[in-house]
C-alpha positions as CSV (number, residue, x, y, z in Angstrom):
1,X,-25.6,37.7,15.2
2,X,-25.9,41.0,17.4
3,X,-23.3,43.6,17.9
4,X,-23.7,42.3,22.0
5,X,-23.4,38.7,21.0
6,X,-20.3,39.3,19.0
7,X,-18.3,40.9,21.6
8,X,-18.8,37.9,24.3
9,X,-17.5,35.4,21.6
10,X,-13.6,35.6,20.9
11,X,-12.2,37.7,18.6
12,X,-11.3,35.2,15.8
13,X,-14.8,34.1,15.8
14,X,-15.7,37.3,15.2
15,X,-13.5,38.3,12.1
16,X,-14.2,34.7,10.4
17,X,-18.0,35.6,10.8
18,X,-17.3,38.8,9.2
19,X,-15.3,37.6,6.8
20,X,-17.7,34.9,5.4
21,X,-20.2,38.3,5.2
22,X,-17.7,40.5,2.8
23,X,-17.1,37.0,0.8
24,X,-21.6,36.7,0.5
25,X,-21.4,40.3,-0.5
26,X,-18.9,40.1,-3.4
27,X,-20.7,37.2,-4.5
28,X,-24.0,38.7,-4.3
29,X,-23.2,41.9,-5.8
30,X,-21.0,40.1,-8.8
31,X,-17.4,41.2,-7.7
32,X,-15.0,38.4,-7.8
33,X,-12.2,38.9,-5.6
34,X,-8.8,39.0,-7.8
35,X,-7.5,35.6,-7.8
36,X,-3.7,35.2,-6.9
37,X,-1.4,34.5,-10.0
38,X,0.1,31.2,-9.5
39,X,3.7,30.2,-9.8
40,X,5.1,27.2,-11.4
41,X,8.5,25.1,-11.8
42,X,6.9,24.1,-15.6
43,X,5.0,26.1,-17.8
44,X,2.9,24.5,-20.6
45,X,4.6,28.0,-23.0
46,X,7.8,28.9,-21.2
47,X,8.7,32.4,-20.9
48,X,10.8,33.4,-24.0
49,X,13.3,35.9,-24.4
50,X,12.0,38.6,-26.5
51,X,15.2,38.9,-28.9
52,X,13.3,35.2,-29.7
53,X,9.8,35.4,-30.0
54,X,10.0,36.2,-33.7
55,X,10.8,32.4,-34.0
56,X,8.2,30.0,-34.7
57,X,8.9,26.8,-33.6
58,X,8.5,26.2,-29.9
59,X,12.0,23.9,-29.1
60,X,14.1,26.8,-31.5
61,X,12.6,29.1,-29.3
62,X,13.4,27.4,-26.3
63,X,17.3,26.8,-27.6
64,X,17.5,30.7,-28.9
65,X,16.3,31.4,-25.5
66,X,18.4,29.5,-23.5
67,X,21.9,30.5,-25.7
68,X,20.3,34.2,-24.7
69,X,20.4,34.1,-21.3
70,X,24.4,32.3,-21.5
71,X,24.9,34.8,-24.0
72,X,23.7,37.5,-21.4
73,X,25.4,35.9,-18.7
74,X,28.7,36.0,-20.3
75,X,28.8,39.3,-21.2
76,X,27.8,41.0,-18.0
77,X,29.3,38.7,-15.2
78,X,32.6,40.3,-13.9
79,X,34.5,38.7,-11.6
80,X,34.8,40.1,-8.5
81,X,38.3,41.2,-7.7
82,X,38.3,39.9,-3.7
83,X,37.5,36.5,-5.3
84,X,39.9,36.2,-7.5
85,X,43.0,37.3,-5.2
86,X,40.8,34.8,-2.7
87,X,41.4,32.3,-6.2
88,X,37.7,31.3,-5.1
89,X,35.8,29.2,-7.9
90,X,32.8,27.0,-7.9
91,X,29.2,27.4,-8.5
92,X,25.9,29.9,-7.2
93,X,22.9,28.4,-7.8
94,X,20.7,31.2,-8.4
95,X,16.8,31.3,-8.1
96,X,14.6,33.7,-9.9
97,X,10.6,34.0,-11.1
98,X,9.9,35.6,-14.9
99,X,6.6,36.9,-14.3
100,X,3.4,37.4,-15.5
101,X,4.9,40.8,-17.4
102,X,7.9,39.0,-18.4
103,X,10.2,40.6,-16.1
104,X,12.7,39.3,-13.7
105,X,11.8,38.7,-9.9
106,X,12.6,37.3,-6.9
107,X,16.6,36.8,-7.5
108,X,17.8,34.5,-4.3
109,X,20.8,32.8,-3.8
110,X,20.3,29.1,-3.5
111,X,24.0,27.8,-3.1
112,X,26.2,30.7,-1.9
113,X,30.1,31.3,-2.5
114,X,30.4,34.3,-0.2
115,X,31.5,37.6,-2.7
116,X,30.2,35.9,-6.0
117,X,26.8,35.8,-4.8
118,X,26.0,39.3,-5.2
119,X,27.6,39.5,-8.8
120,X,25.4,36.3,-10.0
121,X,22.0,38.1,-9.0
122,X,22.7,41.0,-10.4
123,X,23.5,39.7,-14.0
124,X,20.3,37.6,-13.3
125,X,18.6,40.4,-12.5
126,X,19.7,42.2,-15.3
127,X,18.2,39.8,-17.9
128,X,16.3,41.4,-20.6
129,X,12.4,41.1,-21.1
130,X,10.7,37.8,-21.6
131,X,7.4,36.9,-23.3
132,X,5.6,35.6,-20.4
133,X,4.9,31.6,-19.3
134,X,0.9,30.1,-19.7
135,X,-0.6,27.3,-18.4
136,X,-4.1,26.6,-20.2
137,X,-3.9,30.0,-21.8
138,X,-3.6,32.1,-18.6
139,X,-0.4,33.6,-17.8
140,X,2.0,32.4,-15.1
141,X,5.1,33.0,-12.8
142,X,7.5,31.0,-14.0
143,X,10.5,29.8,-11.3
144,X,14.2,28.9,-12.1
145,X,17.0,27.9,-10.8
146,X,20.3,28.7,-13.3
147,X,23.4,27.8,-11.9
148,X,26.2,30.1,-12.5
149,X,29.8,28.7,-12.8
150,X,32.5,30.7,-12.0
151,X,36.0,29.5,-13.1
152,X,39.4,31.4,-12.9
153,X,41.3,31.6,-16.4
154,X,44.8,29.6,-15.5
């Protein structure tokens, strides 16, 4: 195709026809283009929480990971003060990605309860390193949900 022939056709065309061209070149010349790192729900290795990895079986690492981030969770979540007076309680569901460095990403609030929310992603995004997910040996995103409960003492 021309240069004269490509600006009669519509624009589109013309990028797609390009486009195919830079793809022939990469594959002629041996460059692969850097393939996207997927993100799953389930991980064939979870992420685990560093403070855990010296563990060797897989479901102790799973439970030492798990009573980590509650551990974590309890610790650093302070109740906000306007919810309290507001006597506000229930649960944030909180979504988040441990990626392919082990780090926390992607914090969002699923189920909101107003002035909680923002105290729920920070202490989620707070959580210390992981040990990243894999799926057939390659390394993942990994995507959670974690419900945070927040209950005033009576």
């Amino acid at each position: 195709m021309n240069k004269i022939q490509c600006l009669s056709i519509p624009s589109l065309v013309c990028l797609l026809f390009f486009s195919c061209h830079i793809g022939d070149i990469h594959g002629q010349s041996g460059l692969q283009l850097p393939e996207e790192t997927p993100t799953v729900k389930s991980a064939e290795v979870m992420p685990v929480l560093l403070s855990c990895s010296e563990v060797e079986d897989p479901i102790e690492q799973q439970r030492c990971t798990n009573e980590g981030i509650m551990n974590h969770i309890i610790q650093n979540l302070a109740y906000p003060e306007e919810a309290k007076m507001k006597g506000l309680e229930g649960t944030v569901m909180v979504r988040f990605v441990i990626n392919v460095e082990g780090k926390v990403e992607q914090v969002e609030i699923v189920r909101s309860l107003g002035p909680l929310d923002i105290t729920a992603s920070k202490v989620v995004a707070s959580l210390p390193g992981f040990t990243p997910g894999t799926v057939k040996g390659k390394l993942v995103n990994v995507e959670y949900v974690l419900p945070i409960r927040f209950v005033l003492p009576e």
